[in-house]
DSSP file (Angstrom, degrees, kcal/mol; ACC not computed):
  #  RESIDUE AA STRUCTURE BP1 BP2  ACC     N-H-->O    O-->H-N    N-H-->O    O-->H-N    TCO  KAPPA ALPHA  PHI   PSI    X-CA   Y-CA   Z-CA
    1    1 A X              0   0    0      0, 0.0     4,-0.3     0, 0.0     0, 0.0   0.000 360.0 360.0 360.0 -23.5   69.3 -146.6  235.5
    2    2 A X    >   +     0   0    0      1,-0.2     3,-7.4     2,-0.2     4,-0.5   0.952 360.0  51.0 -77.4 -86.6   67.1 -149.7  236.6
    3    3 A X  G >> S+     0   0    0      1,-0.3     4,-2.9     2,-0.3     3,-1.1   0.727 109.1  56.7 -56.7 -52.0   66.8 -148.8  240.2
    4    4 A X  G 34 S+     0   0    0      1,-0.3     4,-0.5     2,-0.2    -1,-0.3   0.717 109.0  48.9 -76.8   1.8   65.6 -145.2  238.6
    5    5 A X  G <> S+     0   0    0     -3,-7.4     4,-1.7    -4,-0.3    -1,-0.3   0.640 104.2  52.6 -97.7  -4.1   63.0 -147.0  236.7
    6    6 A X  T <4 S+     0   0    0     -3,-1.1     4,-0.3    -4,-0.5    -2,-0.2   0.772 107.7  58.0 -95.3 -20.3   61.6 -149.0  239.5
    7    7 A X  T >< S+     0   0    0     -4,-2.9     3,-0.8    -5,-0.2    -1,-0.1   0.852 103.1  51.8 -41.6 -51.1   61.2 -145.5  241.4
    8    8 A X  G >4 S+     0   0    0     -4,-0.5     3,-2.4    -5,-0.3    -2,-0.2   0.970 105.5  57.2 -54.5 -68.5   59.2 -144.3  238.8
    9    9 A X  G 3< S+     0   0    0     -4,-1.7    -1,-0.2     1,-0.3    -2,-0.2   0.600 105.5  46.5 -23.4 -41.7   57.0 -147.3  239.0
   10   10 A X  G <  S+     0   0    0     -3,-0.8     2,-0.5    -4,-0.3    -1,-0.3   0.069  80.7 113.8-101.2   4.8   56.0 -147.0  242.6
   11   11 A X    <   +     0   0    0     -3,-2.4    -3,-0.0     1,-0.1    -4,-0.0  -0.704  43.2 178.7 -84.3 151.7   55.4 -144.0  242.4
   12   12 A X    >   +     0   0    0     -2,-0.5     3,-1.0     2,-0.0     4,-0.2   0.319  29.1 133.8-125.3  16.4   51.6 -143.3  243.0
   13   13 A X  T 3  S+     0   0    0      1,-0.2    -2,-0.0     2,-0.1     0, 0.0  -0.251  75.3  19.2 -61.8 154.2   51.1 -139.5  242.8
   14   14 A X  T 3> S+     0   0    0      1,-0.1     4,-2.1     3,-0.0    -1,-0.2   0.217  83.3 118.8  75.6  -7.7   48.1 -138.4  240.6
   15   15 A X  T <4 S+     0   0    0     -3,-1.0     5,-0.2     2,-0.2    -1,-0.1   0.811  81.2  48.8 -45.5 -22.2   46.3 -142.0  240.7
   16   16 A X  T  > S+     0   0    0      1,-0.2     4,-1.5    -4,-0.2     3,-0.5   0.788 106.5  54.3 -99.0 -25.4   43.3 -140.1  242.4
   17   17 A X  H  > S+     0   0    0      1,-0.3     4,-1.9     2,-0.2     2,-0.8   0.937 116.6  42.7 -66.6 -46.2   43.3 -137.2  239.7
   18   18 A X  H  < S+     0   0    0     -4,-2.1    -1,-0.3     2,-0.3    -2,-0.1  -0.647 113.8  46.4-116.3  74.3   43.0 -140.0  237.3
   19   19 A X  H  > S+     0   0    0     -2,-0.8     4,-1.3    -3,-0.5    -1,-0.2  -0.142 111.5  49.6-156.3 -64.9   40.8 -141.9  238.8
   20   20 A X  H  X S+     0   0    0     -4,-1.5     4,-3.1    -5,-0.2     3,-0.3   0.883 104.3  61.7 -45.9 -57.0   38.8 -139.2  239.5
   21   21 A X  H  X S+     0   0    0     -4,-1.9     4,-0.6     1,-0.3    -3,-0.2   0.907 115.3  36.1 -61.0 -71.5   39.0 -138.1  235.6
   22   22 A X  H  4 S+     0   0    0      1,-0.2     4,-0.4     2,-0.1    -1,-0.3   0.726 114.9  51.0 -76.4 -19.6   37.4 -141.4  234.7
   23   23 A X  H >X S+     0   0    0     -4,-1.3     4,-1.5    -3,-0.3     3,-1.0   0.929 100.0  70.3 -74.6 -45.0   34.8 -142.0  237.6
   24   24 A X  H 3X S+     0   0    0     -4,-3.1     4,-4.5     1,-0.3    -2,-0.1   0.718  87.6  47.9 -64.8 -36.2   33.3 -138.7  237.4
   25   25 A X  H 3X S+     0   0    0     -4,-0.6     4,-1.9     2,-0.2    -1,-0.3   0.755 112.5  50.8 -83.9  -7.4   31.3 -138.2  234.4
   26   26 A X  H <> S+     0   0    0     -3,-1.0     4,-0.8    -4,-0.4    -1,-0.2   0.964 109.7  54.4 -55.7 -44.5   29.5 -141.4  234.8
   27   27 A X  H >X S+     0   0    0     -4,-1.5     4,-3.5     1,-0.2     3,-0.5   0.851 109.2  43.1 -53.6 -36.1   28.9 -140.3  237.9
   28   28 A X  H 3X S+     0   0    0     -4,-4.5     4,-1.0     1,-0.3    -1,-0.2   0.970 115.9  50.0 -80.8 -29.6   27.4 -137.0  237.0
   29   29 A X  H 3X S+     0   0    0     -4,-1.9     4,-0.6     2,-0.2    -1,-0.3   0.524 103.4  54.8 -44.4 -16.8   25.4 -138.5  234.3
   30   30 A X  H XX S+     0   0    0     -4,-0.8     4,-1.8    -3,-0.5     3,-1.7   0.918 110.1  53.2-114.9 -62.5   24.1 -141.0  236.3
   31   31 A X  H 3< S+     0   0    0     -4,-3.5     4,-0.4     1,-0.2    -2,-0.2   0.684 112.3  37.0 -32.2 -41.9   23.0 -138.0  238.6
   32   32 A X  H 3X S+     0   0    0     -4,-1.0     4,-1.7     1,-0.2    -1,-0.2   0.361 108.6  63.2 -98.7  16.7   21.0 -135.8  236.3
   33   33 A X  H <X S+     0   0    0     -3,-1.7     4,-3.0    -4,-0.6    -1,-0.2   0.737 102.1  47.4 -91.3  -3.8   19.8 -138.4  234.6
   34   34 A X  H  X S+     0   0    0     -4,-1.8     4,-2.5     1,-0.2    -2,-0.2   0.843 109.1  56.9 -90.6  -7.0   18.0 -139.5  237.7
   35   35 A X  H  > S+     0   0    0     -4,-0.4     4,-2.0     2,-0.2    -1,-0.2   0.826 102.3  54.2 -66.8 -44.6   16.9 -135.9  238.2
   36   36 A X  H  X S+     0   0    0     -4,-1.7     4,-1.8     2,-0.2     5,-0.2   0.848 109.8  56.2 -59.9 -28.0   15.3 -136.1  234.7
   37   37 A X  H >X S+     0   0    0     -4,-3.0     4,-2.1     1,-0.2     3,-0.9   0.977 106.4  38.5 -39.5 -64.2   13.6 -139.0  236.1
   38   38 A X  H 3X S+     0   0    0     -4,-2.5     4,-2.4     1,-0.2     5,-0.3   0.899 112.4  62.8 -73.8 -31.1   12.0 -137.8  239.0
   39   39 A X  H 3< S+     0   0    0     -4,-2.0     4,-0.3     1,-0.2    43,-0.3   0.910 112.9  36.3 -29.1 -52.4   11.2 -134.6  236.8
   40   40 A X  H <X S+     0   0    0     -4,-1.8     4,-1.5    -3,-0.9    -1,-0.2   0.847 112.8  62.8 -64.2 -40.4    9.1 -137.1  234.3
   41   41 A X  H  X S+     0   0    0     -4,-2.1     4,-1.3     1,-0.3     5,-0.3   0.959 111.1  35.7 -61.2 -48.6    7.9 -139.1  237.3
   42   42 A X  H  < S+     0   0    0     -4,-2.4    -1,-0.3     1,-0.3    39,-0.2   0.757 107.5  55.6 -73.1 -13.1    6.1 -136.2  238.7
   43   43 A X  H  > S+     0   0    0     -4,-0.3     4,-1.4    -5,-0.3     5,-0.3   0.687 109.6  51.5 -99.9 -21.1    4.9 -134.6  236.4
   44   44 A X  H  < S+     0   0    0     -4,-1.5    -2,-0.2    -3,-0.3    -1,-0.2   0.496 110.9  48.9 -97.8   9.4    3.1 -137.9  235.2
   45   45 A X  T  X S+     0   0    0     -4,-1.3     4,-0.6     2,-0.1    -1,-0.2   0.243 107.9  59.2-102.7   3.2    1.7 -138.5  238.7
   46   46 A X  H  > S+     0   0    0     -5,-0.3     4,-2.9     2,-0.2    -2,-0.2   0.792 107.0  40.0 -82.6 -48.7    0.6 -134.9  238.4
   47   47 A X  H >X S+     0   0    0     -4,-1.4     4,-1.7     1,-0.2     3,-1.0   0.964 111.6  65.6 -74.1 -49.6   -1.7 -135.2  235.0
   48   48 A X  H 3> S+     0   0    0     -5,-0.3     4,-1.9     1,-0.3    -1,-0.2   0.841 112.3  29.4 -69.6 -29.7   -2.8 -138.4  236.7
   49   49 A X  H 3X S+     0   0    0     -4,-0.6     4,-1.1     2,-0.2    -1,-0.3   0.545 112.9  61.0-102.9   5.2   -4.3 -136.4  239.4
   50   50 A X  H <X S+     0   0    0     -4,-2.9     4,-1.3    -3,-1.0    -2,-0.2   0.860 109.9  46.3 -69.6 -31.7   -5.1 -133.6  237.6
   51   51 A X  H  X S+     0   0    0     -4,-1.7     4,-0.9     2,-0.2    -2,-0.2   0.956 113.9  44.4 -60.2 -65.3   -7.2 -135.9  235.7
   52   52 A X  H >X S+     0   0    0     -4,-1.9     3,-3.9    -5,-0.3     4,-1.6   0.963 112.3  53.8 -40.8 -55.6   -8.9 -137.7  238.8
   53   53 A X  H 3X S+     0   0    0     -4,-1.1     4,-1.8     1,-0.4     5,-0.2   0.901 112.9  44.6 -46.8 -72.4   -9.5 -134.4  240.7
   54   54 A X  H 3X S+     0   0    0     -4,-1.3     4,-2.7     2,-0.3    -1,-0.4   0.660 110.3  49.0 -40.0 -34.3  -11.3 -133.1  237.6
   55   55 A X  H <X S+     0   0    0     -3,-3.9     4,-0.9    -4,-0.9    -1,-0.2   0.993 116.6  53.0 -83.6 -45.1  -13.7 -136.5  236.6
   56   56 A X  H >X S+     0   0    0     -4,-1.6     4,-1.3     1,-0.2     3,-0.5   0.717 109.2  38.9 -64.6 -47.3  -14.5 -136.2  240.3
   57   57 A X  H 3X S+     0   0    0     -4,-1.8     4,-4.1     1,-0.2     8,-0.3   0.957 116.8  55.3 -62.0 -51.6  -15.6 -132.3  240.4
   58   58 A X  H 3< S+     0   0    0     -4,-2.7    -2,-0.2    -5,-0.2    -1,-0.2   0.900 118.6  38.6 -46.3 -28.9  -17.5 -133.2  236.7
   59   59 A X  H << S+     0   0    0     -4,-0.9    -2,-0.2    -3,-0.5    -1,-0.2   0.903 137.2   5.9-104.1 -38.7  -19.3 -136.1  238.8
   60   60 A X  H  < S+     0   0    0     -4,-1.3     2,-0.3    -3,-0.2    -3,-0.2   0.324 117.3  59.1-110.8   4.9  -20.0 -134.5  242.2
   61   61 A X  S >X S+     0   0    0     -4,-4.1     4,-1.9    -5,-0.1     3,-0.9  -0.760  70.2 167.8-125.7  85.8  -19.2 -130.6  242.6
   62   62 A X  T 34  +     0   0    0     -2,-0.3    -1,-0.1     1,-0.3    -4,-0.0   0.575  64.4  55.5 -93.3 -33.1  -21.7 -130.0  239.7
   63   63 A X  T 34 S+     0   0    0     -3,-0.1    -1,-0.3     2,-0.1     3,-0.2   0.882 112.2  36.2 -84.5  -9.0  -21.9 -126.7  240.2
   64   64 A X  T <4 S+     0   0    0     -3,-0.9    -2,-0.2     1,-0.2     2,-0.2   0.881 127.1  38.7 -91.2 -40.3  -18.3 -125.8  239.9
   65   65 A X  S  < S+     0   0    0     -4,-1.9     6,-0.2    -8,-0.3    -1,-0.2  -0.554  81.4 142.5 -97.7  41.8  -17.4 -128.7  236.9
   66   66 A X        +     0   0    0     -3,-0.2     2,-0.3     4,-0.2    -1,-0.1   0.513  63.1  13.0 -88.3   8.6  -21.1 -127.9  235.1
   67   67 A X  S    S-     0   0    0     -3,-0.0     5,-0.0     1,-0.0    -9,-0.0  -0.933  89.7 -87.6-168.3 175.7  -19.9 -128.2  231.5
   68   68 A X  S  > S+     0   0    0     -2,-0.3     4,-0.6     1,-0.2    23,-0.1   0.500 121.4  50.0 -75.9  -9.5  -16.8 -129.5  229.0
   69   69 A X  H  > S+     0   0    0      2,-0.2     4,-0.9     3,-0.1    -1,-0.2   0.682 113.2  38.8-105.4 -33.9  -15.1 -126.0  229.5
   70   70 A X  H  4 S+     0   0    0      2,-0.2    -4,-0.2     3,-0.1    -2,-0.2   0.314 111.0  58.7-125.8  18.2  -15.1 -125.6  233.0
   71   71 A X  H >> S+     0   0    0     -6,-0.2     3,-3.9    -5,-0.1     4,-0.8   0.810 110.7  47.4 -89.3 -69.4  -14.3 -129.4  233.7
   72   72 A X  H 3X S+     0   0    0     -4,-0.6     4,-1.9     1,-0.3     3,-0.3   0.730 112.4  45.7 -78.9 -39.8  -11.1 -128.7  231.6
   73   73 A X  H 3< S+     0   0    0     -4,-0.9    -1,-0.3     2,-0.2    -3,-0.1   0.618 113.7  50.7 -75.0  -8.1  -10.0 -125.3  233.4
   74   74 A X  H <4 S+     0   0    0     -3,-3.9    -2,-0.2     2,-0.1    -1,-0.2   0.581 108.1  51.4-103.2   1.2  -10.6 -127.0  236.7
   75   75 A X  H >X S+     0   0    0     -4,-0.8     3,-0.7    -3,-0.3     4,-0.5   0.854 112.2  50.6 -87.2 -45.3   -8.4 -130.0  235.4
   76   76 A X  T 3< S+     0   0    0     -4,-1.9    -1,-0.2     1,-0.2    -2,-0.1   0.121 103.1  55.8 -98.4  24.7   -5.5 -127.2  234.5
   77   77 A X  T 34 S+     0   0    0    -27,-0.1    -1,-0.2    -5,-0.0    -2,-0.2   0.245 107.7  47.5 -90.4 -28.2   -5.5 -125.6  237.6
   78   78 A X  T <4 S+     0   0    0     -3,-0.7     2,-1.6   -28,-0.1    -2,-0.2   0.511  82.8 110.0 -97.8   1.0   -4.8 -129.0  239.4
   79   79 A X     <  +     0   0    0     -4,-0.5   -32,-0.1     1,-0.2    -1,-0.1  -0.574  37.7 166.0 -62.0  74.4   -2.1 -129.6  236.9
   80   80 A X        +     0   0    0     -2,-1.6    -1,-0.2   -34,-0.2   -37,-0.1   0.892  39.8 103.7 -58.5 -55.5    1.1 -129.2  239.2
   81   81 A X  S    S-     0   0    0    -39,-0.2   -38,-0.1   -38,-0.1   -41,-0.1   0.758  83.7 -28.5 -95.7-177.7    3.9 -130.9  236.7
   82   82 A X        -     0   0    0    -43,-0.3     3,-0.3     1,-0.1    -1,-0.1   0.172  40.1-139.1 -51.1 139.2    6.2 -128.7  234.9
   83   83 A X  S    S+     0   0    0      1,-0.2    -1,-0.1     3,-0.0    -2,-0.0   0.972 106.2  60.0 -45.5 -65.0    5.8 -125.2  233.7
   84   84 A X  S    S+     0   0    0      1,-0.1     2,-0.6     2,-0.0    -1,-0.2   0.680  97.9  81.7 -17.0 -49.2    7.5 -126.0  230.3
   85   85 A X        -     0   0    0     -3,-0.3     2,-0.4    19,-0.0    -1,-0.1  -0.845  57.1-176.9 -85.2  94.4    4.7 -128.5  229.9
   86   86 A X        -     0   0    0     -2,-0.6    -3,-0.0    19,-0.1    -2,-0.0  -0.897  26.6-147.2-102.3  83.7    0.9 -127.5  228.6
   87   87 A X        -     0   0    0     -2,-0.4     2,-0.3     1,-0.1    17,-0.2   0.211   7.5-119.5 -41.4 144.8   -1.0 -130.6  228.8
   88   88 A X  E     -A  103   0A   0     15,-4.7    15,-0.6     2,-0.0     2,-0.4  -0.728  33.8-171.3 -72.4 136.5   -4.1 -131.8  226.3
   89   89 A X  E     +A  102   0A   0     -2,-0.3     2,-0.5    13,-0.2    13,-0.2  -0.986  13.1 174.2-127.2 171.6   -7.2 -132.2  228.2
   90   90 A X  E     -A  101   0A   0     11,-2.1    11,-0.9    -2,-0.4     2,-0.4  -0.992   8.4-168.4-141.2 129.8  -10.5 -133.7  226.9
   91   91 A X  E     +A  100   0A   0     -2,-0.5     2,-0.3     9,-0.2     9,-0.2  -0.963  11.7 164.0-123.1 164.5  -13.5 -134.3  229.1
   92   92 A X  E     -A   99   0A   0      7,-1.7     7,-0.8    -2,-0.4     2,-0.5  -0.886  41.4-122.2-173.8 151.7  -16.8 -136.5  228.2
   93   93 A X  E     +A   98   0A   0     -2,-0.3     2,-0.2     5,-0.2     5,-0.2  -0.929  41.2 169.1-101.5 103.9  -19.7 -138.0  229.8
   94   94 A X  E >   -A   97   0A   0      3,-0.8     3,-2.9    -2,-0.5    -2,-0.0  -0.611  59.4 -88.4-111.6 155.3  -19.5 -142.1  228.6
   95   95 A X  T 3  S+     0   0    0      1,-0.3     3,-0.1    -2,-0.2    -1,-0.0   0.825 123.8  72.0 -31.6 -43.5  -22.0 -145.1  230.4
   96   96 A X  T 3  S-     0   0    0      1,-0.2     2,-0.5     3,-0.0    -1,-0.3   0.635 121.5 -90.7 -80.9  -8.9  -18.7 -145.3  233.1
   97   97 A X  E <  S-A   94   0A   0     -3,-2.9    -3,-0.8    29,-0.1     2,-0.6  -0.962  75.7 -27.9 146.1-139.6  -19.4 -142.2  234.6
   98   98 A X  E    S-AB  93 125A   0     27,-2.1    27,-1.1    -2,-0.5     2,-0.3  -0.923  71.4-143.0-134.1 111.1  -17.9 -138.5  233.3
   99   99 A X  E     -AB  92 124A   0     -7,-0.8    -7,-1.7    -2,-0.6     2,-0.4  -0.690  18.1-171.7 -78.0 116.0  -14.2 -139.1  231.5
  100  100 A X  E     +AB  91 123A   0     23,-2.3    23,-4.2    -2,-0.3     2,-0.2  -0.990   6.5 179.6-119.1 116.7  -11.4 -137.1  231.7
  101  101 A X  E     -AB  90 122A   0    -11,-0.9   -11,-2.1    -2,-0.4     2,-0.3  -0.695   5.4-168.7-119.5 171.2   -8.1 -137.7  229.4
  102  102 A X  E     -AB  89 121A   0     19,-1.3    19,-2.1    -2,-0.2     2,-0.3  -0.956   4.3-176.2-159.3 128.4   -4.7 -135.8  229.2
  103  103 A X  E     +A   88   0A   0    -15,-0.6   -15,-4.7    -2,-0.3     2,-0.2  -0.905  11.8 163.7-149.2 151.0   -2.1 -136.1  226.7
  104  104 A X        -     0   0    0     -2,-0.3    15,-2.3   -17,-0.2     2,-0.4  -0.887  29.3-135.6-172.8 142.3    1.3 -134.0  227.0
  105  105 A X  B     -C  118   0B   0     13,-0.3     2,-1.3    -2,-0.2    13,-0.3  -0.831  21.4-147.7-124.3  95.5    4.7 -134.6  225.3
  106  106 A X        -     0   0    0     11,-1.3     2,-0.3    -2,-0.4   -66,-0.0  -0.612   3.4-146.9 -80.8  95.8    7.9 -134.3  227.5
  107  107 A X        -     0   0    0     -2,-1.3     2,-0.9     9,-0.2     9,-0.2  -0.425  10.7-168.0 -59.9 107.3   11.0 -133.0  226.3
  108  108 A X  E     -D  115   0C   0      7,-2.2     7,-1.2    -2,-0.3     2,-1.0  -0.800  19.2-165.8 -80.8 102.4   14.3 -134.3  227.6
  109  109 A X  E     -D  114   0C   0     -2,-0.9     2,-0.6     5,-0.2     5,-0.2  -0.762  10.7-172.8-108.3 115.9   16.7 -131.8  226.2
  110  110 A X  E >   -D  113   0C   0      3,-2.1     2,-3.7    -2,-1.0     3,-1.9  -0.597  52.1 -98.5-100.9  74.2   20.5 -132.8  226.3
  111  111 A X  T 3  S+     0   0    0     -2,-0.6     3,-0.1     1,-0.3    -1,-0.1  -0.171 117.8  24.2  53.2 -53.2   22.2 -129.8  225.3
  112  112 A X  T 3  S+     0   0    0     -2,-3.7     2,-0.4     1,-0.2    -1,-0.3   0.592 127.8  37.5-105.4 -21.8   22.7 -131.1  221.4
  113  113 A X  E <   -D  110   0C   0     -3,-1.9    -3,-2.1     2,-0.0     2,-0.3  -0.951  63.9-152.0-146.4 170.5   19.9 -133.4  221.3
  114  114 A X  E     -D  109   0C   0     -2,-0.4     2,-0.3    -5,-0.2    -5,-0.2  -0.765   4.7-157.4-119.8 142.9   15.9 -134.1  222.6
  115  115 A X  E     -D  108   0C   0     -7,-1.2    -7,-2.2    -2,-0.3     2,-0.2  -0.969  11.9-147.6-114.0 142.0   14.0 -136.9  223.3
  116  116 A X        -     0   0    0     -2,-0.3     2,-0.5    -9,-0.2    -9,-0.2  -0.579  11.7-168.5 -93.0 157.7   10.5 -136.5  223.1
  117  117 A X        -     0   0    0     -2,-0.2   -11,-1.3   -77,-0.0     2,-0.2  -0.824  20.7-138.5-137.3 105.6    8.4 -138.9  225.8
  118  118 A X  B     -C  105   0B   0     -2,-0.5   -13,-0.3   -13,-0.3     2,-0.1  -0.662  25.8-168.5 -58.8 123.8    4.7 -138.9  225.0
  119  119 A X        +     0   0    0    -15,-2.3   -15,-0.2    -2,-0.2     2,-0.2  -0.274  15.7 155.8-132.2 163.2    3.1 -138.7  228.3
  120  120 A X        -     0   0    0    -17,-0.1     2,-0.3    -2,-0.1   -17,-0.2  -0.670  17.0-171.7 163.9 159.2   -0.7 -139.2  228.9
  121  121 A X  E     -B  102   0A   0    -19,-2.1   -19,-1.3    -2,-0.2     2,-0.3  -0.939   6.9-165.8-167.6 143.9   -3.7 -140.5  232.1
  122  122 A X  E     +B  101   0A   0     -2,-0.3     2,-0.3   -21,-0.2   -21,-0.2  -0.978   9.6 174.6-131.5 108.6   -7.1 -141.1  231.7
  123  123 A X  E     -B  100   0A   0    -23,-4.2   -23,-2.3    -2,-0.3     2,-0.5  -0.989  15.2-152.6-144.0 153.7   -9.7 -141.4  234.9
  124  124 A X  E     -B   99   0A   0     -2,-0.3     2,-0.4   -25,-0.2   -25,-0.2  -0.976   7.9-153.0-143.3 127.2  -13.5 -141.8  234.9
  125  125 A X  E      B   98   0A   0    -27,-1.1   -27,-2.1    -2,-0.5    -2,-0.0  -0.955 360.0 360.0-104.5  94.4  -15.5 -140.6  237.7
  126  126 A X              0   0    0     -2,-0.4   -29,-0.1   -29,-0.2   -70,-0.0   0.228 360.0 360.0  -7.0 360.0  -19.0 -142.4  238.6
């Protein structure tokens, strides 16, 4: 009976199954969460140059950027970042030049629960 437990022992079928079984869902987590990264990442280097593009037309294409209304539509036209996501925009003319902000709230949805990320870029155009 000893000999038919030391068989048992060495044996090493299914290690890879259960191996597998424990490795994976860190692993897949660890994938999408870095795909919700770069999601967030782009989409906030997206407002940051919808923003620029925009202080810059308010400051030199003066006919196209001639007012607070058509500064802000030319700002959300350069807005690449997520569909899901319908950014704030603001414009003004301050002492630094003509100021354009953008504020946006970005939803992480994990199946049962959200996180919200408050998002936001600010640039002022000479």
């Amino acid at each position: 009976m000893k000999a038919f437990d030391n068989a048992r022992l060495r044996d090493a079928r299914g290690t890879t199954a259960v191996e597998f079984a424990i490795i994976a869902p860190v692993f897949m987590l660890m994938v999408v969460g870095t795909l919700y990264l770069c999601m967030l990442l782009f989409t906030v280097g997206s407002l940051q140059y919808a923003v620029e593009e925009s202080a810059r037309c308010a400051a030199v294409k003066s006919t196209i950027c001639s007012d607070s209304p058509s500064t802000i539509s030319y700002a959300q036209n350069h807005f690449y970042g997520s569909g899901i996501l319908t950014p704030t925009f603001t414009y003004t003319a301050l002492t630094c030049g003509y100021q354009v902000k953008a504020s946006a709230s970005y939803i992480f949805n994990f199946g049962q629960s959200t996180m919200t990320v408050p998002i936001s870029a600010q640039a002022c155009f000479p």
